[in-house]
C-alpha positions in Angstrom: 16.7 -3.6 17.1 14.6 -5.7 19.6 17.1 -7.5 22.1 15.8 -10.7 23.4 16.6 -13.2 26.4 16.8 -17.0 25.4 14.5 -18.4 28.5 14.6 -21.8 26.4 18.7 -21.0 27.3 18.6 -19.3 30.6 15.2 -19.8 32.5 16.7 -18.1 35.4 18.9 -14.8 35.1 20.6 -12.5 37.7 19.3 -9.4 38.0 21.6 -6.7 39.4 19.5 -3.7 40.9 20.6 -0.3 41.0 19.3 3.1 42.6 19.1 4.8 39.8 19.7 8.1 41.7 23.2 7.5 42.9 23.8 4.2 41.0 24.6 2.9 44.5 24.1 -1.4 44.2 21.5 -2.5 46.2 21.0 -6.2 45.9 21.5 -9.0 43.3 17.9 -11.4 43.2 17.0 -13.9 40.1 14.3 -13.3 37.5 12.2 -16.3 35.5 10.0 -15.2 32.5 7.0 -14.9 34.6 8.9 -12.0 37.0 10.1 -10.4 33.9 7.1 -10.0 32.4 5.1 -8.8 35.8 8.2 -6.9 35.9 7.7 -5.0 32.4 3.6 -5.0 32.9 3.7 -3.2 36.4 6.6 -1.2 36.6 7.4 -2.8 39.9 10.2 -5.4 40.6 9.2 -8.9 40.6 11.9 -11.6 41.2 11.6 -15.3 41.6 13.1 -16.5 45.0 15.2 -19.5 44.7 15.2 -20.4 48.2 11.0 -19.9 48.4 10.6 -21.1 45.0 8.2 -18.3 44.3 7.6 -15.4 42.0 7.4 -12.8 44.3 6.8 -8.7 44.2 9.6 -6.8 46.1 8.3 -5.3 49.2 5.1 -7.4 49.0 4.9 -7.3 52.9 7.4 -4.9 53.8 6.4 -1.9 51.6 9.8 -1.3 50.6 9.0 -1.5 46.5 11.2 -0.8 43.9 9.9 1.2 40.8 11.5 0.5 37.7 13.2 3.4 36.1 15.2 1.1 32.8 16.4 -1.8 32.5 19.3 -3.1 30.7 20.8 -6.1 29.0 24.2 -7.9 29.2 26.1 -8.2 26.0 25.6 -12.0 26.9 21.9 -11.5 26.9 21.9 -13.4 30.4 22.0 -11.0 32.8 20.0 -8.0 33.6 20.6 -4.2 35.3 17.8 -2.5 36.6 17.8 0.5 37.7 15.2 1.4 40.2 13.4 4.1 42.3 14.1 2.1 46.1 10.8 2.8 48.3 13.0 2.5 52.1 15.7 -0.3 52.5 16.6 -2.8 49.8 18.1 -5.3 52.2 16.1 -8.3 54.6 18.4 -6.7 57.7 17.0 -3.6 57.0 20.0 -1.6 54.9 19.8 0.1 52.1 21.9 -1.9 50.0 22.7 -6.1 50.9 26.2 -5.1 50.2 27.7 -4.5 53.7 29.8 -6.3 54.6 33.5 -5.4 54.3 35.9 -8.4 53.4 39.0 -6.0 54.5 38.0 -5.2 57.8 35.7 -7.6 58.8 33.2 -4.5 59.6 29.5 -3.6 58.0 30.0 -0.4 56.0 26.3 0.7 57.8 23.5 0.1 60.0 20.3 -0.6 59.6 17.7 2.1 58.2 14.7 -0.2 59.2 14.2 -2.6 62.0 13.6 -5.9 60.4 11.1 -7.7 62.6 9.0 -4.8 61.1 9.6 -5.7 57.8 7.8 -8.8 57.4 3.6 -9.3 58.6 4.0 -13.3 59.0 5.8 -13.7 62.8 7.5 -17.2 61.6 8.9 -15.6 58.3 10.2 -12.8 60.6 12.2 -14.7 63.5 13.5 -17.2 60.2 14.8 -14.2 58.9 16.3 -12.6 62.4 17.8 -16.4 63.1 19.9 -16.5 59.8 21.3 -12.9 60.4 22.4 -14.1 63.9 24.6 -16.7 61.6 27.3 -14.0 61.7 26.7 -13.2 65.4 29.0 -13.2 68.7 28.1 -16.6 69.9 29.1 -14.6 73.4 25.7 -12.3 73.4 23.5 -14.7 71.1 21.7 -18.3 71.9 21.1 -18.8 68.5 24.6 -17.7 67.5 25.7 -20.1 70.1 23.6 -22.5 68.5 25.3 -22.3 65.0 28.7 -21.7 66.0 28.0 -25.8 67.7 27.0 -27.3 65.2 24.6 -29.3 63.5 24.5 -32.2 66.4 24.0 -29.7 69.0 21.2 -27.9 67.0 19.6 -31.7 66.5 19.2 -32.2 69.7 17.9 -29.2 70.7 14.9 -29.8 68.2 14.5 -33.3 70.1 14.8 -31.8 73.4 12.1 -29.5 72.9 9.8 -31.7 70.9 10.1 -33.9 74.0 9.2 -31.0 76.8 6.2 -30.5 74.0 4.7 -33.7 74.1 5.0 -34.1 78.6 3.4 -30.9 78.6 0.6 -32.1 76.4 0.9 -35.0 78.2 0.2 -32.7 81.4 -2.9 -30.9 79.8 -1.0 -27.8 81.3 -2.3 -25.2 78.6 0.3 -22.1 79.4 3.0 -24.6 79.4 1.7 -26.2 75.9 2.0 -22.8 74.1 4.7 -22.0 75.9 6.7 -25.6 74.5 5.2 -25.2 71.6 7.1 -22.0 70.8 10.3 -23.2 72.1 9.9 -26.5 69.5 8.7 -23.6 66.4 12.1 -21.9 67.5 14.4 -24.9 67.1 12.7 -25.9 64.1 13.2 -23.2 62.5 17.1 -22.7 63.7 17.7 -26.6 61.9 15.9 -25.4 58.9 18.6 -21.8 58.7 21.0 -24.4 59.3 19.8 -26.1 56.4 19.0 -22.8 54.5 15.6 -24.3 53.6 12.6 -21.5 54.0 9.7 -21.9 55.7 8.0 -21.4 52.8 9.0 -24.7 51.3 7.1 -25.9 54.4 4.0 -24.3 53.6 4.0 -24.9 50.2 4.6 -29.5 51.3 1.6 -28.2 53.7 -1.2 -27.3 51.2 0.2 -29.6 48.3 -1.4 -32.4 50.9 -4.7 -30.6 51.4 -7.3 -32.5 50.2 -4.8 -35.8 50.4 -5.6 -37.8 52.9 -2.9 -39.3 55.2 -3.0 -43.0 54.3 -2.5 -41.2 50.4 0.4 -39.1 51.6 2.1 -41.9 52.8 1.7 -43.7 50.2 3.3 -40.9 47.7 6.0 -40.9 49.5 7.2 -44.6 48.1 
C-alpha cells in the first residue's frame, strides 16, 4: 500500500520531530510539498517557516542538522512523525528539545546545551532571535524585557526616539556617533518587529523584491 498526503487538501502539515534514540520530542515545525520532497531526496530535515515564509534546511547556519531515520503518517494523513538522528540542540535558545517550559511550575525543565548567539552567522537574525526569548524575561535585569512588559506605545516611541538621535547625528557628520545611532535605531526596530512577531526575513525578502524597481515604480505599486 502507498500512503499519500492530499497537498491539494493540506498544503501545509505539522511535522512532529522525534530523536529517534530516546523518542524524546524535540520540536514541532511545518512541512509544504517542496520540504517533503527535499526532505525524502536528502535525508536531511527541511521545513517551511511560516513566520520567514521560506523552505528552509534545519541547521542551515547553525549546524545542528537532523538526519532522518523514518518517517510516519497520521491515520488522518495530515500530520507527520519523524524520527530523527538530532546533530546538537534542536531548539533556537539552544536546548535540546523547544519543549521546556513547565506549565505547573512556571520553571524550564533545562538549560541551554548551546549558546545561541552562536547559533546563527547573520548578526541581525541573531539579536531578533535573543530579543524574542527576552519576551519571557525579568523586566527587573532586562531593557528589552522592560521594553515588552510596557507595551507597544512605549516600544513606538523608542523606535522614534532613536530614529531621531540617527538623523542629528547625521546631521552632525559625527561618524562614531552615526554607527553608533545607527545600531541603537537597528535595535528598536527590530524589538517593534518581535513585538509584532514579523522576521526580518520578511524584510529582506520586501528588500530584493524592489531591486531592479525603481522608487517612483515602488510607490506606485503600492496604490
Amino acid at each position: 500500500m502507498q500512503f499519500q498526503i492530499d497537498w491539494q487538501k493540506h498544503p501545509l502539515i505539522p511535522a512532529i520531530v522525534q530523536d529517534s534514540q530516546t523518542g524524546e520530542v524535540l520540536m514541532l515545525a511545518y512541512m509544504n510539498k517542496e520540504a517533503f520532497e527535499k526532505t525524502l531526496a536528502t535525508g536531511y530535515a527541511h521545513y517551511y517557516s511560516r513566520s520567514r515564509q521560506k523552505l528552509w534546511k534545519k541547521g542551515e547556519s547553525s549546524g545542528n542538522v537532523q538526519k532522518v531515520e523514518a518517517i510516519r503518517l497520521d491515520c488522518d494523513s495530515d500530520t507527520l512523525l519523524l524520527q530523527v538522528e538530532q546533530t546538537g540542540p534542536a531548539c533556537h535558545t539552544g536546548r535540546k528539545s523547544c519543549f521546556y517550559k513547565d506549565l505547573q511550575t512556571g520553571k524550564s525543565i533545562s538549560e541551554p546545551l548551546q549558546n545561541p548567539q552562536e547559533m546563527y552567522e547573520d548578526v541581525v537574525d541573531t539579536l531578533y532571535h535573543v530579543i524574542q526569548e527576552k519576551k519571557e524575561a525579568d523586566p527587573e535585569k532586562s531593557w528589552t524585557a522592560k521594553l515588552f512588559s510596557k507595551g507597544e506605545n512605549s516600544i513606538l516611541k523608542k523606535v522614534v526616539e532613536e530614529a531621531g538621535e540617527f538623523c542629528f547625528a547625521v546631521k552632525d557628520k559625527n561618524r562614531d556617533e552615526i554607527i553608533y545611532e545607527c545600531a541603537d535605531l537597528v535595535y528598536h526596530a527590530l524589538v517593534a518587529l518581535a513585538y509584532s512577531n514579523i522576521s526580518p526575513e520578511l524584510v529582506r525578502k520586501e528588500l530584493k523584491r524592489r531591486f531592479g524597481m525603481s522608487g517612483i515604480e515602488e510607490k506606485r505599486s503600492r496604490k
